[in-house]
C-alpha positions in Angstrom: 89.7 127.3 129.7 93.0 125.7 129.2 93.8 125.3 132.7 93.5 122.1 133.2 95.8 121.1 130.6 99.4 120.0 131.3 101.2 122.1 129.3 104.1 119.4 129.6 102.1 116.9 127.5 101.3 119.2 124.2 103.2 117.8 121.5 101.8 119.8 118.4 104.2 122.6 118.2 104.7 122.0 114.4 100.7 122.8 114.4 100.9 126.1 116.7 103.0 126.9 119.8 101.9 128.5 123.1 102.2 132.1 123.2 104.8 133.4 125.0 104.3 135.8 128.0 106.6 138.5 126.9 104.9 138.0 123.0 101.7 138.6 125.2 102.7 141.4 126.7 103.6 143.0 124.0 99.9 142.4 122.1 98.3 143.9 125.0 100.6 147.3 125.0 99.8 147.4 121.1 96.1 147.6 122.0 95.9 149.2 125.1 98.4 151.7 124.4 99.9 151.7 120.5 96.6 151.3 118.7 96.7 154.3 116.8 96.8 153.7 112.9 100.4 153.4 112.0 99.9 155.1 108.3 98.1 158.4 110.7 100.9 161.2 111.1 100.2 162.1 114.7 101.1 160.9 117.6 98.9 158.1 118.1 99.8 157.1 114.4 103.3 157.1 115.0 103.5 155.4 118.0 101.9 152.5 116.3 104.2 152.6 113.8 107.1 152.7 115.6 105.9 149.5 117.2 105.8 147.8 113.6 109.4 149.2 112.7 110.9 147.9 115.9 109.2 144.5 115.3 110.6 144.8 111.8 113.9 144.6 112.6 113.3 142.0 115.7 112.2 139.9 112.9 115.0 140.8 110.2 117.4 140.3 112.6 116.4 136.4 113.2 116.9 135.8 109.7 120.4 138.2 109.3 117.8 140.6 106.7 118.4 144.0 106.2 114.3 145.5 107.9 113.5 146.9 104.6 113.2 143.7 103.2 111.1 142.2 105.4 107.3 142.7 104.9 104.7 142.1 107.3 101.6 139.2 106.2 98.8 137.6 108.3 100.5 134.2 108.5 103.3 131.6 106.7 100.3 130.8 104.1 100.3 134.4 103.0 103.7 135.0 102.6 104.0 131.8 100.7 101.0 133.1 98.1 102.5 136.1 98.0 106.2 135.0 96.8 104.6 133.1 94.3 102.0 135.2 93.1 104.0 138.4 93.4 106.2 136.7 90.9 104.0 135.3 88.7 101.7 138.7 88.4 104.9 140.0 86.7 104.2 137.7 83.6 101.3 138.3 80.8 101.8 134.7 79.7 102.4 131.4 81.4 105.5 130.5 82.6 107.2 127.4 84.4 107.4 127.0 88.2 109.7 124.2 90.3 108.1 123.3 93.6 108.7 119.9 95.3 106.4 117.4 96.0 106.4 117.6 99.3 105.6 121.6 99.5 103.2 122.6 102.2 99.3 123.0 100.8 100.2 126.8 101.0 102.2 126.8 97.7 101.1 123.1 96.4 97.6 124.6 95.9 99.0 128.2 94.8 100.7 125.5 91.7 97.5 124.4 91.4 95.8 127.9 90.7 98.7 128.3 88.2 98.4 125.3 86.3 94.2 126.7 86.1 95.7 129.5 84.1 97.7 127.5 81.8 101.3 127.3 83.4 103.8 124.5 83.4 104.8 122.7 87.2 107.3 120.6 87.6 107.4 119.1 91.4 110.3 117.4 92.3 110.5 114.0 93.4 111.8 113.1 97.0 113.6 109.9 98.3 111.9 107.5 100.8 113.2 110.0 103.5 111.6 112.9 101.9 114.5 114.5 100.6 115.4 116.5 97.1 117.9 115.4 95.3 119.7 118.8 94.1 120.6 117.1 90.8 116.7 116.9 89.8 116.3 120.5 90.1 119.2 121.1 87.7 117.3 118.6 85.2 113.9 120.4 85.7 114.3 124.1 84.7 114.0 125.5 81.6 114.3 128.3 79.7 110.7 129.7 81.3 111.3 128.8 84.6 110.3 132.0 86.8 110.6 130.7 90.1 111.6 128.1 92.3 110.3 126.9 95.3 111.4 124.4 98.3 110.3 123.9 101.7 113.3 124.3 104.2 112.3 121.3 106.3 109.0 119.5 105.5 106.5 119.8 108.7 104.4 116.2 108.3 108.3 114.5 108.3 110.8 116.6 110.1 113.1 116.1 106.9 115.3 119.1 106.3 116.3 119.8 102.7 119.1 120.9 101.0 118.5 124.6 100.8 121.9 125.8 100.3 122.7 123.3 97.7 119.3 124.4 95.8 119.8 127.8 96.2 122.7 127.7 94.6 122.1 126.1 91.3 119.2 128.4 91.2 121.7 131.4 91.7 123.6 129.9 88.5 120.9 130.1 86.3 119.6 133.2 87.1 115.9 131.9 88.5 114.4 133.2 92.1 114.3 130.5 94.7 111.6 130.9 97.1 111.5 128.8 100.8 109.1 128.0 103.2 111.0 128.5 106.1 108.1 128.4 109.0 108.9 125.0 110.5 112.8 125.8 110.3 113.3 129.8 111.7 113.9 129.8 115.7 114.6 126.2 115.4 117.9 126.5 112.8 120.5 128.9 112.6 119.3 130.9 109.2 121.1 134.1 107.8 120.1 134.9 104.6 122.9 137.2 103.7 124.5 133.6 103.7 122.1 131.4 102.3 121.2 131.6 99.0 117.4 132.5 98.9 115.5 135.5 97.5 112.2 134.9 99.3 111.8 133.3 102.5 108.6 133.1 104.4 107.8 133.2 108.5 105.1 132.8 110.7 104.9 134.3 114.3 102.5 131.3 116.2 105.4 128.6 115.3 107.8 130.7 117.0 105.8 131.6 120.3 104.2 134.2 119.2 100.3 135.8 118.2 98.6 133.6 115.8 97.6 136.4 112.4 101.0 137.6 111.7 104.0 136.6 109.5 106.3 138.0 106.9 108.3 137.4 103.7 112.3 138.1 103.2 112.3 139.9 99.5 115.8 140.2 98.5 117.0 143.8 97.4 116.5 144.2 93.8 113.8 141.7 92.7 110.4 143.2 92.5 107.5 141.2 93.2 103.9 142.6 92.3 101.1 142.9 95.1 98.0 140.5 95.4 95.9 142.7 97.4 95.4 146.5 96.0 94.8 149.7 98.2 97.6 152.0 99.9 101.0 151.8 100.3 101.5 149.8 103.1 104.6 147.1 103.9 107.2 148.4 100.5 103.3 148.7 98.6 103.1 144.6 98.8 100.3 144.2 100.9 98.0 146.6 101.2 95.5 147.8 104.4 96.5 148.4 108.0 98.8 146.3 109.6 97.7 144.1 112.5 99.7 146.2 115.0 99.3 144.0 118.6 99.8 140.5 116.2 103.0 142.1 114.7 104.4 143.5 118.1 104.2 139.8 119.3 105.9 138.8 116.5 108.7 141.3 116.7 109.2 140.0 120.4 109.1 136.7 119.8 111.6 136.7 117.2 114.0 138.6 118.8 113.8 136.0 121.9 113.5 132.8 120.0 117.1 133.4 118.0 118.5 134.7 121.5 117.5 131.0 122.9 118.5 129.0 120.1 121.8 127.5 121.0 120.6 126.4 124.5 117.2 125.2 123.2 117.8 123.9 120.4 120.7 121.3 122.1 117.5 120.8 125.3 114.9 119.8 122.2 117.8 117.3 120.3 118.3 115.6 124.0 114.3 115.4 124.3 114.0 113.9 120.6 116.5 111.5 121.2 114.9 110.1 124.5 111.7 109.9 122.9 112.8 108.3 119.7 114.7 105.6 121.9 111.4 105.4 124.1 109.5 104.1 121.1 111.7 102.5 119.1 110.9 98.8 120.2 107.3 99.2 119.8 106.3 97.0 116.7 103.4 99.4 115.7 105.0 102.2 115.0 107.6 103.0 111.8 109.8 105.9 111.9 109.0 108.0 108.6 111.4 111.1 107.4 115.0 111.4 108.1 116.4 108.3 109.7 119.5 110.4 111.2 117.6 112.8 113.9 120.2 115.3 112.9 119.1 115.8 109.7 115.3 116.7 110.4 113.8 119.1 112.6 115.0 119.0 116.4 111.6 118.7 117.9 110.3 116.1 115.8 109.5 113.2 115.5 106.9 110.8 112.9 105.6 107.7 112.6 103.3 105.6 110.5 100.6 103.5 112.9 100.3 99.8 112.3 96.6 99.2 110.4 95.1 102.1 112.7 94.5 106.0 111.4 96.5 108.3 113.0 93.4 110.3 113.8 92.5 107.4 116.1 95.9 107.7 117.9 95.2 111.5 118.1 91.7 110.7 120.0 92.8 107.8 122.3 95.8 110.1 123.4 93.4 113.2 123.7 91.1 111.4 125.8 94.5 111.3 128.6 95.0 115.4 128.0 97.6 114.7 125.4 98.2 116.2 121.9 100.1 114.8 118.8 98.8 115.8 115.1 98.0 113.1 112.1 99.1 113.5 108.6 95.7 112.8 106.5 93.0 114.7 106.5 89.3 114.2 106.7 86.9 115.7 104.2 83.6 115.0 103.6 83.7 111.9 106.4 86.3 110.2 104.0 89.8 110.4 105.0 92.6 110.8 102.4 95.8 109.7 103.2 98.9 112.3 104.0 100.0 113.7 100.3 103.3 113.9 101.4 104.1 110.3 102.5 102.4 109.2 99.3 105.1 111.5 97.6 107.7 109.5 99.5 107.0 105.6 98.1 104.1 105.1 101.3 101.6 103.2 100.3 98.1 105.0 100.2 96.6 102.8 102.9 100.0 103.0 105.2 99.8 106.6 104.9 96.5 107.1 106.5 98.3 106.1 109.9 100.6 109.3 109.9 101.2 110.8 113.2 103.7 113.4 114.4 105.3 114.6 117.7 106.8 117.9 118.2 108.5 119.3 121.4 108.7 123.0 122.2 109.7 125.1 125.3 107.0 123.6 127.6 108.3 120.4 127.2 110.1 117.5 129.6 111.8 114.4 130.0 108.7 113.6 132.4 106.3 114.9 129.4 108.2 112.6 127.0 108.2 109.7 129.0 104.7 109.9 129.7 103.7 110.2 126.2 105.6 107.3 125.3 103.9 105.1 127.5 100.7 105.9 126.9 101.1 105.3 123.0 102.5 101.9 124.2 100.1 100.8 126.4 97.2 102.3 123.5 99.5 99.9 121.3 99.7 97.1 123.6 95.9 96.9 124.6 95.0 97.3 120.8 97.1 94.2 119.9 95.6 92.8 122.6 91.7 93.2 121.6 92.5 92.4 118.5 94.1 88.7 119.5 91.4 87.8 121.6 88.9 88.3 118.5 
């Protein structure tokens, strides 16, 4: 149904990316051919699971992970519950938890659920850029703290933190250090036998793969307790068959995203620059997130919209086939403005007009240009309007 759409002008690959055709592939041999029950000790059985173990290590491999450490969820939100639940579960009493402010709603509302049940969460602040600053996190833990948890690059902002810094002074003191790494893996070299994480979470759709898969990096040695309870699937962590044709994608898309990284990673810098420079001069618009492109994402890009809601921009450019994301969020009719700009000194009202703009494989100097000057001429004839009331 898609058709129609330029594929060129999609610039929400923070949101979800197009499934690539070998990721594709691979989902329809799972179903067609491997759909046996991978737990099953015949043939059918073991086929399937020889199609999850091959996808295991496709996916350990992008992150430098031993496979048996890498277990298999239905997205980035679960493996994010489950690195902070699984460690939590392992206390009778309430303890103390470090997440930022600027933590995706994944493991800012799994704090919340905590705090329900009576334990402590500190969530550190961030500069105007949306940054950490390592010596806060050495101020914040205690004697209690369990666990500690920062996003590796914030996806409303493109900022990148300092996850090796972090991890580090959480390695001193002994406390896990948990990252949300789905904005960053495919798009940043990441090794964990290098980086100083015990739990890392993934998610196929950023990455060109099948929406309904993802996985969590557990390092060796630190036991984490299940949510869901049945058999003994993915090292007994998650429980129930495995979603073989979603996980098969994965694997695939994995393994091809890490081999393209140099190349594309370099292609989506050049794109971010040209379209940064594209709208720099418009008056409207207010770069938010790391001022230095090289120190966010390399397919993003943010801004805060003059007096106008970034859902509006969203619309008017979605009328012209294009697609950008806002930051705020509407609920009930009433929009609230993005939680993570407000973290970052935004004013409430200012932060309603969050918008972001992410580049992926699809994308073009032609796309970019294009998009630039329709959000200037949406600009522009706005201004206009307004003037002549």
């Amino acid at each position: 149904m898609f058709s129609d759409l330029d594929p060129a002008l999609y610039f929400d690959c923070s949101a979800t990316t197009p499934p690539r055709p070998e990721a594709i592939a691979a989902v329809m041999q799972a179903m067609q051919s491997e759909w046996g029950n991978p737990s099953s000790l015949h043939l059918w059985g073991q086929r399937a699971a020889t199609m999850v173990e091959i996808a295991r290590q496709q996916v350990a491999s992008a992150i430098g992970a031993q496979s048996d450490r890498v277990t298999f969820t239905s997205g980035g939100t679960e493996a994010d519950n489950l690195a902070v639940m699984g460690i939590a579960r392992r206390y009778v009493r309430p303890q103390h938890l470090i997440i930022s402010s600027v933590e995706h709603a994944a493991i800012e509302n799994t704090a919340r659920r905590l705090e329900g049940d009576g334990w402590s969460v500190t969530r550190l602040p961030v500069s105007a850029e949306g940054r950490v600053d390592p010596d806060t996190l050495t101020e914040a833990l205690q004697d209690n703290t369990v666990l500690v948890s920062v996003i590796h690059a914030q996806s409303e902002v493109g900022t990148i933190q300092p996850i090796a810094e972090l991890g580090e002074i959480c390695r001193a003191a002994g406390v896990p250090f948990h990252s949300d790494a789905v904005q960053t893996v495919g798009r940043i070299p990441i090794d964990v036998t290098a980086l100083p994480v015990d739990l890392l979470s993934l998610s196929s759709h950023k990455i060109y793969g099948p929406q309904g898969a993802g996985a969590l990096y557990v390092r060796p040695d630190l036991e984490l307790l299940p949510r869901a309870l049945g058999g003994k699937q993915e090292n007994q962590l998650r429980a129930g068959t495995q979603a073989v044709p979603a996980i098969a994608g994965f694997g695939i898309a994995a393994q091809l995203v890490c081999e393209e990284i140099r190349t594309e990673t370099a292609r989506l810098r050049s794109l971010q620059k040209r379209l940064a420079e594209a709208l720099a001069d418009i008056p409207e618009l207010a770069l938010t997130g790391a001022r230095n492109l090289e120190e966010r994402l390399p397919h993003h890009l943010s801004y805060v919209v003059g007096d106008r809601t970034g859902e509006w921009l969203v619309l008017q450019l979605s009328q012209q086939g294009m697609a950008i994301s806002s930051g705020s969020a509407c609920n009930s009719g009433q929009l609230t403005p993005s939680r993570v700009l407000v973290a970052m000194g935004c004013e409430p009202e200012r932060a309603l007009g969050a918008i972001r703009l992410t580049l992926g494989r699809h994308s073009t100097e032609e796309g970019c240009d294009r998009l630039a000057a329709a959000i200037r001429t949406i600009l522009s004839r706005e201004v206009l309007s307004a003037t002549a009331v």
